[in-house]
C-alpha positions, 0 to 999 in steps of 0.5 A: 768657087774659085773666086771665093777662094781668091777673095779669102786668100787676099783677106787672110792676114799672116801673123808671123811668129804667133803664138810662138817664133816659127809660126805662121798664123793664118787670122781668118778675122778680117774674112768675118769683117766683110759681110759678102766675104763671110756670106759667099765663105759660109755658104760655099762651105756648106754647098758640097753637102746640101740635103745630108744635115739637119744641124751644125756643130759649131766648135768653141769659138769661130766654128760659133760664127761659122755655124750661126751663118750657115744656120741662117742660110740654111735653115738648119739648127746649131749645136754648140760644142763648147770647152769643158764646164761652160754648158749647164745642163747634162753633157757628154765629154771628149778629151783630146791632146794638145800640143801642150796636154789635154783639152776636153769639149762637151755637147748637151746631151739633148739638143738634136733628136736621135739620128739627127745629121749634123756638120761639123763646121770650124775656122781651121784643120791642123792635127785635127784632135778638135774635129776628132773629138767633135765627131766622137760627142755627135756620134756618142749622142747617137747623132750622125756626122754628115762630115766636117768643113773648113775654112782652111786646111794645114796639110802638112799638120794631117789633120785628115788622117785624125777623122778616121774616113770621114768626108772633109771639104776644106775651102782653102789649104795651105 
């Protein structure tokens, strides 16, 4: 695991100053580049809860990518959770704040049969209302969250303290 984690810290390329002055981005693409990089981040994520899903939630956009890998690796299904208005079939819908307002995310409310077990998979954990929410939709479909993996965690933004208990594995934190 340690390697893993050396290799993505040496490919995450720091944007400073974006998207405002005082910031410090941390661009997980150059990682989704390098197909080894991509391969070993995926699977490393999903390691620590082998046998507890039977699905990935993937949130809008690179949780997409994230949940597309493991589903391939696993053999585990995917659960899109897109921004509102975006999926065309009936919906469950979560608000959560920003920063600057609101946001709201939605899930079919179809997809997984009942108490299906689902990870939820995204690039990063900061305030953590985009993992809160994405947890709220799975439960409210009467699904189950196995618990939530990152690529990276920003400590300092607390994150954690959003999922009420709920088991978190970050790969890299900051």
């Amino acid at each position: 695991m340690d390697d893993i984690r050396a290799a993505l810290e040496s490919h995450i390329a720091l944007v400073p100053d974006f998207p405002e002055p005082g910031i410090l981005f941390r661009d997980l693409t150059p990682v989704f580049t390098r197909a080894d990089l991509f391969r070993g981040m995926v699977d490393a994520m999903v390691e620590p809860f082998a046998g507890r899903y039977d699905a990935f939630a993937g949130i809008e956009a690179r949780g997409f990518l994230l949940a597309g890998a493991a589903s391939m690796r696993t053999d585990a299904g995917v659960l899109a959770v897109r921004k509102a208005g975006k999926l065309p079939r009936a919906t469950l819908a979560e608000s959560y704040a920003l920063e600057y307002g609101e946001a709201r995310l939605e899930v079919h409310t179809d997809e997984l049969d009942p108490g299906a077990r689902v990870l939820v998979l995204d690039d990063v954990l900061a305030t953590g209302g985009t993992a809160a929410a994405t947890c709220s939709l799975v439960e409210r479909a009467g699904w189950e969250v196995a618990g939530v993996a990152v690529v990276l965690e920003l400590e300092a933004l607390g994150g954690r303290s959003a999922l009420g208990g709920r088991e978190v594995f970050s790969l890299l934190q900051a």
